[in-house]
N, C-alpha and C positions, 0 to 999 in steps of 0.2 A: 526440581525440574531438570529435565535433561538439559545439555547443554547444545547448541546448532552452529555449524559452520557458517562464521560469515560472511558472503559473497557481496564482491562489489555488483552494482547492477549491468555490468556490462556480462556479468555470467548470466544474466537470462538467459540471452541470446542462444547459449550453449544447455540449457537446463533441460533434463528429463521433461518436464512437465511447462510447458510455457501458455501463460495466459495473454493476451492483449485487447485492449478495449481502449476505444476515442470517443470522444465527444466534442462538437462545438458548439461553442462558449456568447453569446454576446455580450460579454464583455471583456475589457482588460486584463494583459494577464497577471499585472498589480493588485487587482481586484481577487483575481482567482484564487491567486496566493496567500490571500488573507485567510481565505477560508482553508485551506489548505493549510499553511501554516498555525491556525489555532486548532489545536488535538482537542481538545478537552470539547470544543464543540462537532468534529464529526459524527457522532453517533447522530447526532440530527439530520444530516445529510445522508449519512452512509450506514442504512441502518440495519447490517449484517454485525456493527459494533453495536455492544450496549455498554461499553465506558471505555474512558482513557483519560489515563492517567500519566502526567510528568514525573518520571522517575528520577532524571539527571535533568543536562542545560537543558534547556525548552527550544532552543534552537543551534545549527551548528552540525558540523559534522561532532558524532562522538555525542550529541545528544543523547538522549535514554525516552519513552517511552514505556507505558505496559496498556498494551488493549486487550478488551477481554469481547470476546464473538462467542455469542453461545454458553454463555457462562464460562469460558475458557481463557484463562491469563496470558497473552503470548508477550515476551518482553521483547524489545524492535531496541537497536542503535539505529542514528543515522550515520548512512554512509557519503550520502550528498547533500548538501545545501546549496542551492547556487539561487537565489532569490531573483522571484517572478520568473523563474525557468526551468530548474530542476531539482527534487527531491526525490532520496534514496530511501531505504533502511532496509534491514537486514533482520529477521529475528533471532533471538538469542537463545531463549529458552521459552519451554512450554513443556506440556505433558504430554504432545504429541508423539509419544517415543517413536513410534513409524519415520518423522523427518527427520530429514540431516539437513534439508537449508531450504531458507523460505527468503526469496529478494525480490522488494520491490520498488517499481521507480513511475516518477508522476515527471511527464514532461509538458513544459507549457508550450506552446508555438502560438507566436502574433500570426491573427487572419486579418482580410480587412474589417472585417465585424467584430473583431473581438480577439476569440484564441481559440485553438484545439487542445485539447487535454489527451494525453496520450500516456495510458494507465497501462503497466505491464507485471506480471507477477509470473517468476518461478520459482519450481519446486522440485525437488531431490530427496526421495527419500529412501529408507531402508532397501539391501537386498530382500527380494521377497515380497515386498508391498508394493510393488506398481500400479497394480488393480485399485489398489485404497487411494495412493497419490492420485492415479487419475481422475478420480470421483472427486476425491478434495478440489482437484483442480477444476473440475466440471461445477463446482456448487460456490465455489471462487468465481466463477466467470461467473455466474447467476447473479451473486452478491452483487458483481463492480458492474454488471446492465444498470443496477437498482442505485447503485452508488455511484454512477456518475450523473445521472437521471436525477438525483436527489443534489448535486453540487451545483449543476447549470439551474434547477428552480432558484434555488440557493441566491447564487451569482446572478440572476438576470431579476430576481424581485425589487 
């Protein structure tokens, strides 16, 4: 698999292709993070995954990850962990040869009711492929409507 640049998440900001999507939460954002924090169960939630799997630590910056969307294996570091607040990751590799960098970040923010989740994904890819990145990027924002829709049933059952 190719190999992908990895960007902290404060390069979304700056990405060719930027996604963002919110949600509020009635609940804690200790609560959130649980769900968040166990990988192996989002495809339940978030179900543009159909597996994930713990490749390295299971938490931590420098953890490892491999999710697979679409029957597709994309391996993710994390680049943030800040528990009940903030998490990173970066993917590493996949067979997407069109990308050079996929980053994403999940942030918590306390409401009075609970929390907001504030879900952001970019994307950078090859000279030439803007057209494809954008599309990816457009069926990415599809996914995370449906995946955050799927985290607050989650969190407020």
């Amino acid at each position: 698999m190719p190999n992908h640049v990895v960007q902290p998440p404060e390069w979304i900001d700056s990405a060719p292709v930027c996604v963002e999507k919110s949600i509020e939460i009635d609940a804690p954002p200790a609560e959130v993070w649980r769900c968040v924090a166990d990988h192996v169960r989002w495809p339940e939630w978030f179900t543009a995954l159909d597996r994930v799997d713990i490749t390295g630590l299971p938490t931590g910056v420098g953890g490892e990850r491999r999710v697979v969307a679409r029957r597709l294996p994309i391996d993710e570091v994390f680049t943030v962990w800040d528990e009940n607040e903030h998490f990173a990751f970066a993917a590493t590799s996949s067979r997407l040869v069109f990308l050079v960098t996929l980053a994403e970040s999940i942030r918590l923010e306390t409401t009075g009711s609970g929390c907001r989740v504030v879900y952001r994904q970019g994307l950078q890819g090859r000279r030439g492929f803007g057209v494809v990145v954008a599309q990816l990027g457009k069926q990415m924002a599809a996914g995370l409507d449906e995946g955050l829709a799927g985290l607050k049933a989650r969190c407020e059952s």
